[in-house]
Structure formats: C-alpha cells, structure tokens
C-alpha positions in Angstrom: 178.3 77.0 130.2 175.2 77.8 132.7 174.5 80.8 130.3 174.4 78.9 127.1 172.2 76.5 129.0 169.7 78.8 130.2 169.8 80.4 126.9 168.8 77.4 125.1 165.9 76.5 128.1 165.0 79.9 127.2 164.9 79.1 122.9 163.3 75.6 124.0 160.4 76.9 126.7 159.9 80.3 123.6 159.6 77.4 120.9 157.3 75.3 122.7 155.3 78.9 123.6 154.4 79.2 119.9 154.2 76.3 119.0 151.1 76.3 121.8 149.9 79.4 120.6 149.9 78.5 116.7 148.4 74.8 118.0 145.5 77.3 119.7 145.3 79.7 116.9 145.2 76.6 114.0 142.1 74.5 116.4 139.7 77.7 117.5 136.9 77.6 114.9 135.0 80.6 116.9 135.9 82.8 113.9 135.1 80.3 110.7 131.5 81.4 110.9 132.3 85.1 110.7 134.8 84.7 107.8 132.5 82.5 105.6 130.0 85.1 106.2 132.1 87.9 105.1 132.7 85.9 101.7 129.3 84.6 101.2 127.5 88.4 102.0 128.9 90.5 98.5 127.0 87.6 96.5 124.2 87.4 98.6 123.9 91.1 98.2 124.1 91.4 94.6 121.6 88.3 94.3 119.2 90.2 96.4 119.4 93.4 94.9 119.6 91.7 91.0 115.9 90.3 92.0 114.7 93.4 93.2 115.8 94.9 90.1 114.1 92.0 87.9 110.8 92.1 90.0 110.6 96.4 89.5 111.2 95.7 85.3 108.7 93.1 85.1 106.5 95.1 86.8 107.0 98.3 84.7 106.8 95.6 81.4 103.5 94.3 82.6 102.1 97.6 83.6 102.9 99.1 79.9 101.5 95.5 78.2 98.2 96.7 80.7 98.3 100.7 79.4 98.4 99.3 75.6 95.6 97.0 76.2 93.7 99.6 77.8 93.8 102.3 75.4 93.1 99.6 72.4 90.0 98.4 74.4 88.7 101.9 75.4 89.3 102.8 71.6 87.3 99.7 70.7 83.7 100.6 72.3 83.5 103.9 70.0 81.7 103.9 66.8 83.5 107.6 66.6 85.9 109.5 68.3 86.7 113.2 68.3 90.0 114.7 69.6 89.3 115.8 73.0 88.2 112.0 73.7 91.1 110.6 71.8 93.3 112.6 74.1 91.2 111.3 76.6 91.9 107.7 75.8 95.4 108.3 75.2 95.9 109.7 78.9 94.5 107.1 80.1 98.1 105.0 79.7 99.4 107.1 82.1 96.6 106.3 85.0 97.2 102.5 84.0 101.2 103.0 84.0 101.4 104.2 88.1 102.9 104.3 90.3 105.8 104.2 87.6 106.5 107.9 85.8 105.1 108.6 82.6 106.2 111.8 81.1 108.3 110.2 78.6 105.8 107.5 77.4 104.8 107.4 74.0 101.5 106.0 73.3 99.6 105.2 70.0 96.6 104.3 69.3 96.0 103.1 65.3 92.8 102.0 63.3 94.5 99.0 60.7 92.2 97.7 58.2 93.0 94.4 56.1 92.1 94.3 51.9 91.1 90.9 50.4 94.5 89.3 50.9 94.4 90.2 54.3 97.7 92.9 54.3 97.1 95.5 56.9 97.2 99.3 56.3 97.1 102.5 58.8 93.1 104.3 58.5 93.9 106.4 61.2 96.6 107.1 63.9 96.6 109.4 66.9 99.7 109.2 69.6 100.7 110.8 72.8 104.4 111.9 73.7 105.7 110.6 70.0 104.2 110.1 66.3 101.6 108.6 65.0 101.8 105.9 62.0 101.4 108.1 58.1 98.2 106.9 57.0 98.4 104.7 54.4 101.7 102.9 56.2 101.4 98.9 55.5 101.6 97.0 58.5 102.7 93.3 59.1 99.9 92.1 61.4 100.2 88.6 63.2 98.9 85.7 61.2 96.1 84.4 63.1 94.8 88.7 62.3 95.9 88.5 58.4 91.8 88.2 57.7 90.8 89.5 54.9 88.5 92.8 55.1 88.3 93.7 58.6 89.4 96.5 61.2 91.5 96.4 64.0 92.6 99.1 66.7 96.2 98.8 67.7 97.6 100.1 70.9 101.1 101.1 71.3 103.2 101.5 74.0 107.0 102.8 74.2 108.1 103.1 77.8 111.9 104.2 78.6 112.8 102.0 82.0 115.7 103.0 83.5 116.8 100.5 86.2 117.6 101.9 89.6 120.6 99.6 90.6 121.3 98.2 87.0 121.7 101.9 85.0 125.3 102.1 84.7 125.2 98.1 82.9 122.0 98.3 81.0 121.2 102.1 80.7 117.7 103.2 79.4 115.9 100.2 78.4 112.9 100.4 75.4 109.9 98.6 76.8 108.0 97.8 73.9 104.5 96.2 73.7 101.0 96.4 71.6 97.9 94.6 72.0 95.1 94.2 68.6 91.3 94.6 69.8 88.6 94.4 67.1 85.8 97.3 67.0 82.9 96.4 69.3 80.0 98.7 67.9 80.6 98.8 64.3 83.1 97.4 62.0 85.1 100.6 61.3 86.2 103.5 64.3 85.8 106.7 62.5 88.3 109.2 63.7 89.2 112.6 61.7 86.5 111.4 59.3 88.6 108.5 58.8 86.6 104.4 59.2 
C-alpha cells in the first residue's frame, strides 16, 4: 500500500510540476515582441522594397518625359538642321536619360504640320535606336494643337525599364512619352530639304 501511495505523491507532485511549468510558459510575455516581429518583417520588407521599386520607375518615367522635351526643344531653336546636328540632338536623350542606360532607347524627333482643318501630317522625321514616322503619316495631335496651318516638332521617347526587384511579375516595361514644341525662329524646321 506504501508503494501505491508514493506512486501517486509522485503522479500528484509531477502534475502539479507541469502544471507550474505550463502556468510559467502560458504568463512570460518576454518572447511576444520577437514573434510579432518575425510576422510583421516579410510585409515590411516587401513594402520597403515595392517603394524602392516605384521611386526607381518614376524616376526612369520622368527622366524619359525630360529627354523627349529636350530633344523637341533643342529641335525647336533651328531654322535648319543637317544630319550630323540632328544626330547631335538625338544623342542628346541619352545625356538627359543618366544615370539610367540607354543603349536600347529609341528616340524620334518629327516636324508635324497641320492643313486648314487643323489634321496633322509627318514633314520630316529623324530617330535614333528605332524608325522614324513615313513622311506623309497623318497624326492625331491633341485638341488644344488641332490649329489650323502651323508646325510642330514632336519628340519621342521609347524607353524599355526593366524593374530590378519586380522583373519576374512585370517583365520589360514600355515607357512611353512625347512632348509638342512649336518652332522658335521661323515657322517651318527644314530638315533634308523638308519645312
């Protein structure tokens, strides 16, 4: 009979040990801190990395918006331009565009003139990395530019963005952008014998 008491002192004294040790485990909040951390860190990553991503494409998008205003505006103070300073004006996208790689950028620079009902057609195209417009080509020009009779020089710029973190969702994005800038000297370019 001794041994079945003892042995049951022994069940009581081990029960009450865990139930101590689960009472311990259940109130120590010295790990809570470490755990929500480990949950909350993957979505804080991917938040921070997502805006690093965002901030480098807006970048890139307003750096081509910036090369295809410059080459339009550069284009716009010549009365007439000859290919080595078309070529000149065309490289200058590239300067505008770094830090950021442009060996793939197409650029284009086009002289559009409007008839009496104010439809746009191609005078003159020259392009960098890609193809110009066919001369001739109509072009749908915004409405505040649909003026009848006058001349515009259109810049172009097509710049491939690949995303450093975001490639394998998103690929090779198109950045597209143009800006319009009327002649400054005259109211014609001539390039190629073409105002």
């Amino acid at each position: 009979m001794s041994s079945s008491i003892a042995l049951a002192r022994r069940h009581r004294r081990l029960g009450h040990a865990i139930r101590r040790a689960v009472g311990r485990f259940v109130g120590d909040r010295r790990g809570i801190s470490a755990v929500e951390f480990a949950i909350v860190l993957p979505f804080m990553a991917a938040l921070y990395a997502g805006s690093i991503e965002f901030g480098e494409g807006l970048s890139t998008e307003y750096k081509a918006t910036l090369a295809a205003r410059t080459v339009a505006d550069i284009a716009s103070q010549y009365v007439s331009i000859d290919a080595p300073t078309m070529t000149s004006i065309l490289g200058a996208a590239s300067t505008v565009m770094a830090p950021y790689p442009a060996n793939n950028m197409t650029v284009v620079v086009s002289e559009v003139t409007t008839d009496a009902n104010g439809h746009g057609t191609i005078t003159w195209s020259a392009a960098q990395n890609g193809n110009a417009h066919p001369v001739g080509q109509a072009v749908t020009l915004p409405a505040d530019l649909q003026i009848p009779s006058i001349s515009l020089l259109w810049g172009e710029v097509t710049y491939p963005y690949t995303p450093s973190l975001g490639y394998i969702a998103t690929g090779t994005l198109s950045l597209y952008e143009s800006e319009y800038f009327y002649p400054r000297l005259s109211s014609c370019v001539s390039f190629g014998g073409a105002c």
